[in-house]
C-alpha atoms as an extended CHARMM CRD file, in Angstrom:
* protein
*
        93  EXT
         1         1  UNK       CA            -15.9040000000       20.4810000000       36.0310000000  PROA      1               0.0000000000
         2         2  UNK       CA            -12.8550000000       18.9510000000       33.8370000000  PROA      2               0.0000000000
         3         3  UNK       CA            -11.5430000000       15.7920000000       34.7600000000  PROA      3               0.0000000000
         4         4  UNK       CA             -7.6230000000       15.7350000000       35.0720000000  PROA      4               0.0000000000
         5         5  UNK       CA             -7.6640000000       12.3840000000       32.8130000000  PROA      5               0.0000000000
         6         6  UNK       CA             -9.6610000000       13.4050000000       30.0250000000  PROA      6               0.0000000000
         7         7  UNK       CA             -8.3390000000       15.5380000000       27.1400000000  PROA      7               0.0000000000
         8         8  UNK       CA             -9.9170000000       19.0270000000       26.1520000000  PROA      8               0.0000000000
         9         9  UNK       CA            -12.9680000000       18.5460000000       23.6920000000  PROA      9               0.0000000000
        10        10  UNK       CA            -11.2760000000       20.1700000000       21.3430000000  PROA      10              0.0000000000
        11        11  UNK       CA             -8.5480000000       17.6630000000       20.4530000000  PROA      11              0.0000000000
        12        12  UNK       CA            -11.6860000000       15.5700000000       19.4240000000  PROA      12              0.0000000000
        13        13  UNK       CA            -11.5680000000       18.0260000000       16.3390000000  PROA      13              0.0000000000
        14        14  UNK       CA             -9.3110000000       16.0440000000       13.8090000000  PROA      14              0.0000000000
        15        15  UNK       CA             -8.7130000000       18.6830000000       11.2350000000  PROA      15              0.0000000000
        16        16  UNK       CA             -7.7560000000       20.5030000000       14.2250000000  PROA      16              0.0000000000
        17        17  UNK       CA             -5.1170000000       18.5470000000       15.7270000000  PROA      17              0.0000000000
        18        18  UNK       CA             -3.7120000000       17.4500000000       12.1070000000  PROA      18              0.0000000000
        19        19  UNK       CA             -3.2930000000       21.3910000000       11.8410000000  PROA      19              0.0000000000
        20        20  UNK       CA             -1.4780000000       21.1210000000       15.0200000000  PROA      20              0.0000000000
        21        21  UNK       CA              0.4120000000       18.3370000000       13.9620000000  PROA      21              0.0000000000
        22        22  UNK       CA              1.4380000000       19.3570000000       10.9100000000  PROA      22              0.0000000000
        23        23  UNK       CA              2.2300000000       23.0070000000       11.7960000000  PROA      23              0.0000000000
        24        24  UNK       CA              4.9250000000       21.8380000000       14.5930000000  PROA      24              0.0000000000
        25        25  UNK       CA              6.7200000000       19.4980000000       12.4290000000  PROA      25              0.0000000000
        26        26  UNK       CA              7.6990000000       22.1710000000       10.3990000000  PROA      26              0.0000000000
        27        27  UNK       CA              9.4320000000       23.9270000000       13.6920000000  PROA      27              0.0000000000
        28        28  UNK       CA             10.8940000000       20.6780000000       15.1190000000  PROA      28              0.0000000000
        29        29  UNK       CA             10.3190000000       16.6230000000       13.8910000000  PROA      29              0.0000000000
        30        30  UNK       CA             11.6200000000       16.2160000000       17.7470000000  PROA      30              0.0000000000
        31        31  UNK       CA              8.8510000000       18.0530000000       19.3460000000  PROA      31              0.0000000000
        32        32  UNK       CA              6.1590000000       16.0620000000       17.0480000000  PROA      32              0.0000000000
        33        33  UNK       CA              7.3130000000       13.0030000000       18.1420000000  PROA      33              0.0000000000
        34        34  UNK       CA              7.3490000000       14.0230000000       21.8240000000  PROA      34              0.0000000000
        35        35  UNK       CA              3.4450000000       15.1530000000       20.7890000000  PROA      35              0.0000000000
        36        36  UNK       CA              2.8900000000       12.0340000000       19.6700000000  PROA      36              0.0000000000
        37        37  UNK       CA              4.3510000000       10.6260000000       22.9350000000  PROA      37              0.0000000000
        38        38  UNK       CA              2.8460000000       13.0200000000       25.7770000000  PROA      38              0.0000000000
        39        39  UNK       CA             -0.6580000000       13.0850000000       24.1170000000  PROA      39              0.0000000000
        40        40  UNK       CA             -2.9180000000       10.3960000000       23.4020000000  PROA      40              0.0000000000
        41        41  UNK       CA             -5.8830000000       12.1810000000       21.6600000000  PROA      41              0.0000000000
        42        42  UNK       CA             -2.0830000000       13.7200000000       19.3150000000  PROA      42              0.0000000000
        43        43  UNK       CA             -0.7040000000       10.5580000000       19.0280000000  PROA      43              0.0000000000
        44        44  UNK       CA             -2.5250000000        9.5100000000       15.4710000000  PROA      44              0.0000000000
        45        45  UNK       CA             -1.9640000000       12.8990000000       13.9270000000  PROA      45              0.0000000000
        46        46  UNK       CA              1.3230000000       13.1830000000       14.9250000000  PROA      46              0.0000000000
        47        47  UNK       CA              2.2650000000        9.7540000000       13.9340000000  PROA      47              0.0000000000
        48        48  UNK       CA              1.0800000000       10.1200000000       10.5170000000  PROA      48              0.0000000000
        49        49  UNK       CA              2.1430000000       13.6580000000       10.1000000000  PROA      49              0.0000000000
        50        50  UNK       CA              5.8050000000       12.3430000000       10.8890000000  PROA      50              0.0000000000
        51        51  UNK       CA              5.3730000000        9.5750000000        8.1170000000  PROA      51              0.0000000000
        52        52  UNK       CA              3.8700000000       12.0910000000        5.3270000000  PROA      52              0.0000000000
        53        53  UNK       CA              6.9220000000       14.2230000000        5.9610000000  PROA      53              0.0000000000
        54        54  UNK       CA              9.8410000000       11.2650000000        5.7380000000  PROA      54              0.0000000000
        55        55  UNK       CA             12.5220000000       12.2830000000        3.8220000000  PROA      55              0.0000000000
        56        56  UNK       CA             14.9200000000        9.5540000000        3.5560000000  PROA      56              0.0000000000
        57        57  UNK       CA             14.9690000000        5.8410000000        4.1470000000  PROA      57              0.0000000000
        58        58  UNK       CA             17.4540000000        6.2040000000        7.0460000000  PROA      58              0.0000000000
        59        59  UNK       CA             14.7610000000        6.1640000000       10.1920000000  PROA      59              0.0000000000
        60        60  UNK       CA             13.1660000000        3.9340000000        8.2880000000  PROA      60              0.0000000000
        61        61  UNK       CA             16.3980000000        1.1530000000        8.7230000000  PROA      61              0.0000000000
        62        62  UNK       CA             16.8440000000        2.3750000000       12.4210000000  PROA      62              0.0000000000
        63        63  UNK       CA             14.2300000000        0.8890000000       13.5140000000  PROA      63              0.0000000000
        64        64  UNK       CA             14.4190000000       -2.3740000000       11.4690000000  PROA      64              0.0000000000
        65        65  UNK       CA             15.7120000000       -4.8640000000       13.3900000000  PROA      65              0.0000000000
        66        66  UNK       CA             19.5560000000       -6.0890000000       14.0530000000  PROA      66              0.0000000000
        67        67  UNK       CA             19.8180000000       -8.6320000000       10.7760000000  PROA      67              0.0000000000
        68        68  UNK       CA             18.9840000000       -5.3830000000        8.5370000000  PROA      68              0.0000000000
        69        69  UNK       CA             21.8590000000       -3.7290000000        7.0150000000  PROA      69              0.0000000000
        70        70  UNK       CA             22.5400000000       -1.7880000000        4.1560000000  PROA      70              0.0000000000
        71        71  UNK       CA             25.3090000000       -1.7940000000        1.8480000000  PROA      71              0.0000000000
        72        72  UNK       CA             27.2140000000        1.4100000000        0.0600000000  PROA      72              0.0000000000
        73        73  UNK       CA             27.3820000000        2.1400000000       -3.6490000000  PROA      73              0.0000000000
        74        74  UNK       CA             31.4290000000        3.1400000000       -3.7640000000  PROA      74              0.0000000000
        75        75  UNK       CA             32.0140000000        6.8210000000       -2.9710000000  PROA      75              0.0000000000
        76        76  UNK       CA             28.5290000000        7.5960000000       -1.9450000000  PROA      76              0.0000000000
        77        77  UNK       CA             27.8860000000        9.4340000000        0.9930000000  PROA      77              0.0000000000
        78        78  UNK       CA             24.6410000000        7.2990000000        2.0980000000  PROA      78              0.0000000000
        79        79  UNK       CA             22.9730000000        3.5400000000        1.6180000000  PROA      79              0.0000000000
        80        80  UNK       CA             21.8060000000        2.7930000000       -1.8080000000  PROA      80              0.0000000000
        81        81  UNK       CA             20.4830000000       -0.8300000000       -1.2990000000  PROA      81              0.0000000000
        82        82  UNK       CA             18.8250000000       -2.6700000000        1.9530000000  PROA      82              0.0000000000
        83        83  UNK       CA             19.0170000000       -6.3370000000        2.1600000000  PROA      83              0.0000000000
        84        84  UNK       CA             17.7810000000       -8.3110000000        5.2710000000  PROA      84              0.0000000000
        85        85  UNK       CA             19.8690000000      -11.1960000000        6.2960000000  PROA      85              0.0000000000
        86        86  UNK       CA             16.7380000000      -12.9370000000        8.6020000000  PROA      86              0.0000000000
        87        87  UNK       CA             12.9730000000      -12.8200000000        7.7290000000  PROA      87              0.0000000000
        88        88  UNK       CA             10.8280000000      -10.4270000000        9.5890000000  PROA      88              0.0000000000
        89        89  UNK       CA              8.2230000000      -12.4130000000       11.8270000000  PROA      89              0.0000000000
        90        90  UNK       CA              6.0920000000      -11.7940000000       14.5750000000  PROA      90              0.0000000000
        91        91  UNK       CA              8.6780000000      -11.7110000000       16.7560000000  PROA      91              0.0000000000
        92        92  UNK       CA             10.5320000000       -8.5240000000       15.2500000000  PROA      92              0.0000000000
        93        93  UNK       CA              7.4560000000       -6.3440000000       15.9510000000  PROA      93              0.0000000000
């Protein structure tokens, strides 16, 4: 009998569920994250899959916190340089 709580044997595979991983973020970077968030035993793979696959610095600064900001080389389309105006601490995680 299968407990409700505890995850399929399978996902204790890890070349499995980086597979997994890294086959979905190729259909959606949305639905890996929402892997990452729904499933515990996905959550690593996921997580790093989404990393290996970055593209830009953008969600990168999102998630920086509110004395980040980046500055514009004129008449380019995104940020060239990132400067923080307060030191990161222990607090900011």
């Amino acid at each position: 009998m299968i407990q409700d709580n505890m995850p399929h044997r399978i996902f204790k595979i890890s070349e499995l569920t980086r597979l997994i991983a890294s086959e979905l973020v190729l259909i959606s970077r949305k639905s890996t994250m929402n892997l990452a968030c729904a499933c515990r035993c996905l959550e690593e793979p996921a997580l790093s899959t989404l990393w290996e696959t970055q593209s830009a610095l953008n969600t990168l600064l999102e998630v920086l916190p509110g004395g980040a900001r980046g500055f514009k080389k004129p008449g380019a389309s995104s940020y060239a340089v990132c400067a923080l105006d307060l030191p990161l601490g222990e607090s900011n995680v």
